[in-house]
MIVEXVEX-887549 format. One record per residue (C-alpha): residue in one letter; chain; x, y, z. Coordinates in nm, 2 decimals, m for minus. Last residue first. Example, Ala and Ser with C-alpha at 12.3 -4.5 7.8 and 13.67 -1.06 7.14 Angstrom:
2
PT  residu  chaine      xx      yy      zz
PT       s       A    1.37   m0.11    0.71
PT       a       A    1.23   m0.45    0.78
This chain:
252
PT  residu  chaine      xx      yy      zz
PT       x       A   14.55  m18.92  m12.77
PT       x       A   14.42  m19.25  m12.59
PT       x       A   14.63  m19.19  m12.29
PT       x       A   14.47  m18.83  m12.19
PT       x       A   14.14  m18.98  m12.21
PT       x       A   14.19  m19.23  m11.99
PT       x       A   14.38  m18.95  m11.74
PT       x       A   14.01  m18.74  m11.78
PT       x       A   13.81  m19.02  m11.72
PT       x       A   14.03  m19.09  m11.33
PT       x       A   13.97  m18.73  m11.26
PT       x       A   13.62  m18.79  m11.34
PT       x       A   13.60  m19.07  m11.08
PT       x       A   13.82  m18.93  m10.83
PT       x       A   13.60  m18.59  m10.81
PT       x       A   13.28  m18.85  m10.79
PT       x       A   13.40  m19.05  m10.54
PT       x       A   13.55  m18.70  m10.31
PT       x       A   13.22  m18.57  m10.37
PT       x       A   13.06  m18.89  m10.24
PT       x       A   13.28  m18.90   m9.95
PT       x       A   13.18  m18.57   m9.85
PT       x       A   12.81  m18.67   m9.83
PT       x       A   12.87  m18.97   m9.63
PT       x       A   13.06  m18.72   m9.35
PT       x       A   12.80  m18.46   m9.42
PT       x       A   12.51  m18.72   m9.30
PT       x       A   12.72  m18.88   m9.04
PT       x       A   12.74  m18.54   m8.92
PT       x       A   12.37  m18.45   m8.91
PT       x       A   12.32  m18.80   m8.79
PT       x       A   12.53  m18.74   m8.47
PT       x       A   12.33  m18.43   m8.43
PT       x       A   12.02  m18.56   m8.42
PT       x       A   12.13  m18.84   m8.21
PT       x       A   12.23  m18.58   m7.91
PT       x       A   11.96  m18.36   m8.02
PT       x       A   11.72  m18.65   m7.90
PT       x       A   11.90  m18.72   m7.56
PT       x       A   11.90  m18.38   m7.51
PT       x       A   11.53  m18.37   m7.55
PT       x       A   11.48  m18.70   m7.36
PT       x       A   11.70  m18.60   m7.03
PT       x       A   11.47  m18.27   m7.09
PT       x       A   11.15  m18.44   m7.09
PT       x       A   11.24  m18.68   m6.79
PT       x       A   11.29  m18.36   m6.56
PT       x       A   11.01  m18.20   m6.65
PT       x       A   10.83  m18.54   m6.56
PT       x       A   10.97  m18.58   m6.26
PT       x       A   10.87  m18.19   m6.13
PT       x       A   10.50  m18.24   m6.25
PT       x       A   10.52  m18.57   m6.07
PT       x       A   10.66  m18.37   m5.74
PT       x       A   10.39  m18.11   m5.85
PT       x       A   10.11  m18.34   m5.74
PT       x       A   10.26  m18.52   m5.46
PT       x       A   10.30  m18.18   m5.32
PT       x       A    9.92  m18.10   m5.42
PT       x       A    9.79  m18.42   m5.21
PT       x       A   10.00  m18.30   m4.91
PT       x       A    9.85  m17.90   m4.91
PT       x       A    9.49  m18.04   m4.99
PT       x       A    9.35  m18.06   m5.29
PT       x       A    8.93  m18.01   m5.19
PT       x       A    8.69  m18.16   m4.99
PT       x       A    8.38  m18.09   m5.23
PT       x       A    8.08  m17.95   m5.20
PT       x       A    8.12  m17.61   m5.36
PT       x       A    8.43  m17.67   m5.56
PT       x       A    8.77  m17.53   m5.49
PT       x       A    8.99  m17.49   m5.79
PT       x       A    9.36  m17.58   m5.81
PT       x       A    9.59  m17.39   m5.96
PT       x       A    9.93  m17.54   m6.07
PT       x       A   10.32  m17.41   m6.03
PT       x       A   10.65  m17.57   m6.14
PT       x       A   11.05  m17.50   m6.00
PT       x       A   11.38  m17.43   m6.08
PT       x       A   11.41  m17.42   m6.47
PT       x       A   11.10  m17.23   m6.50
PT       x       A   11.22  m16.97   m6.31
PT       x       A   11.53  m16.92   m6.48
PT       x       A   11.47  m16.54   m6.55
PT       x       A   11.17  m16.38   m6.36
PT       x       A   11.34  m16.20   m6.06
PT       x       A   11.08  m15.92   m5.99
PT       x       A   11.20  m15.55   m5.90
PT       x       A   11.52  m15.53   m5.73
PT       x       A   11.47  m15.29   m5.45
PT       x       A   11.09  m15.33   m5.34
PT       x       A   11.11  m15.67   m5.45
PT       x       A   11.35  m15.80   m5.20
PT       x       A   11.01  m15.83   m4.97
PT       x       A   11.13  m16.20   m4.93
PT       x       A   10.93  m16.54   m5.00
PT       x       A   11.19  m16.59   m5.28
PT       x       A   11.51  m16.46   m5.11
PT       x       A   11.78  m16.71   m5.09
PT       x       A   11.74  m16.96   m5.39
PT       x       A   11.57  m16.71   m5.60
PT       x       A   11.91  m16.46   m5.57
PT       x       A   12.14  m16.78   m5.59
PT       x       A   11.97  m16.89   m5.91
PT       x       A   11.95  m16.52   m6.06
PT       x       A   12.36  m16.53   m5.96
PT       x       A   12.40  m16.85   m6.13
PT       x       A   12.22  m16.75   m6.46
PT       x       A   12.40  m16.44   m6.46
PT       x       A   12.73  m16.61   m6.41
PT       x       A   12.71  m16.77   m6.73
PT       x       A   12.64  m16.49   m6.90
PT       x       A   12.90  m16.23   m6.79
PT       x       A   12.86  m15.92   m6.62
PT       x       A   12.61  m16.09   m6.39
PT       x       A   12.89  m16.27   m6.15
PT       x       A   13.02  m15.93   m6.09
PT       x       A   12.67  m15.82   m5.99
PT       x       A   12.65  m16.12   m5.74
PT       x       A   12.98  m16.03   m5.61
PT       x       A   12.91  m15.68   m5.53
PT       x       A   12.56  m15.78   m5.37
PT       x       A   12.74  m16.01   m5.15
PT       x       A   13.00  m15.76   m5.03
PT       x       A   12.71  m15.52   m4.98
PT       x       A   12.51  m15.75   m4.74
PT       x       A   12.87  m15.84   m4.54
PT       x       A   12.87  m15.43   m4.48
PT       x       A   12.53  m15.46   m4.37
PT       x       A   12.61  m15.70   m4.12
PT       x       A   12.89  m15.54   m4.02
PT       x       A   12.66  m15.23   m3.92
PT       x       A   12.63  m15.21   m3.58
PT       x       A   12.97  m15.44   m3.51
PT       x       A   13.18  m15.17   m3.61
PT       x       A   13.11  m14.96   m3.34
PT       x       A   13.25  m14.58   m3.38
PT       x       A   13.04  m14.56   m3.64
PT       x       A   12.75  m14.59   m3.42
PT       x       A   12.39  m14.79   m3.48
PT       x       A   12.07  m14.79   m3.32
PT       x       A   11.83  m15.03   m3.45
PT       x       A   11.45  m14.96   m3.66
PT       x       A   11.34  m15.28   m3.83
PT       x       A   11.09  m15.09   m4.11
PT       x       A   11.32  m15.19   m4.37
PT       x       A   11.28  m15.58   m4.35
PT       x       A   11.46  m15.69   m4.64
PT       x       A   11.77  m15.75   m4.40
PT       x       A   11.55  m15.92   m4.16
PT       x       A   11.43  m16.20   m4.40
PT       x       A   11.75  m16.23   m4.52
PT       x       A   11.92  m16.31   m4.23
PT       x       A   12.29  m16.33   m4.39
PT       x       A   12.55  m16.64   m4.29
PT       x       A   12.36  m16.86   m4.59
PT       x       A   12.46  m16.56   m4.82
PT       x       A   12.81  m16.58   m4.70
PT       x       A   12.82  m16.96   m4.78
PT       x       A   12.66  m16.91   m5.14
PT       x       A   12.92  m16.63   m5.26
PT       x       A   13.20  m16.90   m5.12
PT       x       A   13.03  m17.17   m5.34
PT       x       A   13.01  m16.94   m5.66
PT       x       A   13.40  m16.86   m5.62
PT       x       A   13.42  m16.47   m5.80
PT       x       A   13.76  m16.44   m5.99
PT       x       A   13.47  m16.35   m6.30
PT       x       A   13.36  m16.68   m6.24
PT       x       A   13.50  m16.95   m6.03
PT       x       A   13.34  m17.27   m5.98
PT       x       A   13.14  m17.49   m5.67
PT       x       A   12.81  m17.48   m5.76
PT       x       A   12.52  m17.55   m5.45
PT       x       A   12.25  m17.79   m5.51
PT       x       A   11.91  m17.65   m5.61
PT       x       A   11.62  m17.77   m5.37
PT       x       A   11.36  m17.77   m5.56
PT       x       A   11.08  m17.51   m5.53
PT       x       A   10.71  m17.60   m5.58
PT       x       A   10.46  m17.36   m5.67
PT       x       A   10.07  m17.39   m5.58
PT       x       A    9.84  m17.15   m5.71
PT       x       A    9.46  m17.12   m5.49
PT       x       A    9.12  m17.14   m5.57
PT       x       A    8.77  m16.99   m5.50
PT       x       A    8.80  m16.95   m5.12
PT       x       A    8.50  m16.80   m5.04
PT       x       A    8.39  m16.45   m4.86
PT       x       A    8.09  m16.37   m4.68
PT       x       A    7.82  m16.01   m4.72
PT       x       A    7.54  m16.30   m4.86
PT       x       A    7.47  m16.07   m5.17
PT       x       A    7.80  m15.97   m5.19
PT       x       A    7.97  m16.28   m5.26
PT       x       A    8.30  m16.16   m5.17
PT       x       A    8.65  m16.37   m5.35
PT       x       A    8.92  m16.50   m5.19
PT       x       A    9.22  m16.61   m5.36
PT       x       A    9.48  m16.84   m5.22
PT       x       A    9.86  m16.81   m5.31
PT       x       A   10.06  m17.08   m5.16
PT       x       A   10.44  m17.09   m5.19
PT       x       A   10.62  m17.42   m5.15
PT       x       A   11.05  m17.50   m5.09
PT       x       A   11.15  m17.83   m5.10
PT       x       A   11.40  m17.93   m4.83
PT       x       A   11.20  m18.19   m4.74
PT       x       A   10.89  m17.99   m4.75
PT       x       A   10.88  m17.63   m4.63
PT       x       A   10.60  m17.42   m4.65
PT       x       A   10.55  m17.04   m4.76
PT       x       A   10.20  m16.90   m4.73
PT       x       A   10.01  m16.61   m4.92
PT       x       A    9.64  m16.46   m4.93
PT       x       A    9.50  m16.31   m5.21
PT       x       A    9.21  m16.09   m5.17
PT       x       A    8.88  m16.02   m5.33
PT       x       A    8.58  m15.73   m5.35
PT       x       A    8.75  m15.61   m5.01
PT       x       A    8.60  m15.53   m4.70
PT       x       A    8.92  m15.37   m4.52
PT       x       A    8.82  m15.60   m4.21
PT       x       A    8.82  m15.87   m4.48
PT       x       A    9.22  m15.83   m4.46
PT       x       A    9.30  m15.86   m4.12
PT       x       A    9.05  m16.09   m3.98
PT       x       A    9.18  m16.40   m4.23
PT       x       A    9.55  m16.28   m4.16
PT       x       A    9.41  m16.40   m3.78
PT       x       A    9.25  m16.72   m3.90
PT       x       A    9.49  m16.84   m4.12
PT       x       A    9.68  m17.05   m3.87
PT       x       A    9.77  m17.34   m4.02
PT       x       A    9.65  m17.43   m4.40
PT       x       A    9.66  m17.81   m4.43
PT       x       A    9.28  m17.83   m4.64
PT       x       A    9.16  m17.89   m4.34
PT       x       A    9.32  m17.61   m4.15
PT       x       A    9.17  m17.36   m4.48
PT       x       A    8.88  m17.52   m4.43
PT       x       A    8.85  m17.44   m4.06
PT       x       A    8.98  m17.09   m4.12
PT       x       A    8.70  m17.02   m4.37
PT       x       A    8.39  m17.15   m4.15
PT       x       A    8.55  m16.93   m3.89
PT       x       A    8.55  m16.62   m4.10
PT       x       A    8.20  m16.70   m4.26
PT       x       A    8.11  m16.68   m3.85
PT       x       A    8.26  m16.39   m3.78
PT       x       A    8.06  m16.17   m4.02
PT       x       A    8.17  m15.84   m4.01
């Protein structure tokens, strides 16, 4: 093993703003494999990041290097306060809040329980009331979208995988990704430097889709003023010929 490719890695990765990498660092090359991805989840004023670095071997030298990693920044999404399918989307949100999440996807947590004692398995009880509502809320389509929103919201970072399978729809309406490259030489993006980053990207999403509805707004004004003018000009020409027809009439 070559401990001192591991050190050089840790101290980039604390340069870059990575804290504490050195152990996962140990864990995974000890396996000796061709590449790796290793993952870290940051909070920024209640902005959410997730940090995907890949790490691949150069044989020849028997180290590893960091060749990139993917950024993605979560907004904060505020909470909705309406009734679907008789479920209330801001009292399905303050249960979930109540629930460890990291714990409840954790299935290798071993605890003694008893039927007899209710309080060994209320918390799995509230876990099922919230799963009840959130399907509920999916039966129809505009509570899907708020129970995928919930579901990001509360367990991205979470092994929830295993029983859901991936949670792709709405992504792209809650938060934006980049890769950044790490050259030989260089310093690199560094954890602050790529907030900033996708805090622009984030702006300028935003600004595109005020624009965009602004633009079908107009777009569809002139479609009706379009109709509109065109109506009055059948209604001109159905006048016009009725009023030939009555001239005609008269002269017989």
């Amino acid at each position: 093993m070559n401990i001192q490719n591991i050190a050089a890695l840790g101290e980039q990765l604390q340069s870059l703003g990575f804290e504490n990498a050195g152990s996962a660092l140990l864990k995974r090359i000890c396996f000796m494999p061709d590449n790796f991805i290793l993952s870290q989840r940051m909070e920024k004023r209640k902005d959410h990041l997730n940090f995907h670095l890949f790490f691949e071997k150069y044989s020849q030298q028997n180290a590893y290097v960091l060749m990139y990693y993917d950024a993605i920044l979560q907004k904060e999404t505020a909470s909705i306060d309406i009734t679907i399918n008789s479920i209330n989307t801001a009292a399905l949100e303050k249960r979930m809040t109540e629930i460890d999440w990291k714990s409840a996807f954790d299935f290798d947590i071993k605890k003694q329980w008893s039927l007899e004692v209710k309080t060994s398995w209320e918390n799995e009880q509230k876990i099922e009331s919230v799963i009840e509502d959130l399907r509920e809320l999916e039966k129809l389509e505009e509570g899907r979208e708020v129970a995928v929103g919930l579901k990001l919201k509360y367990w991205a970072g979470k092994p929830y995988q295993e029983l859901f399978g991936r949670i792709s729809p709405l992504k792209s309406k809650t938060e934006v990704s980049q890769r950044f490259y790490l050259c030989e030489g260089q310093a690199g993006i560094s954890v602050e430097e790529a907030y900033r980053f996708l805090q622009n990207r984030w702006l300028e999403k935003q600004m595109q889709a005020k624009r965009k509805l602004t633009d079908d707004s107009e777009n569809g004004e002139t479609r009706n003023g379009s109709q509109f003018s065109s109506g009055n000009g059948l209604l001109k020409k159905k006048r016009l010929s009725g009023t030939k027809g009555m001239k005609a009439n008269k002269k017989i």
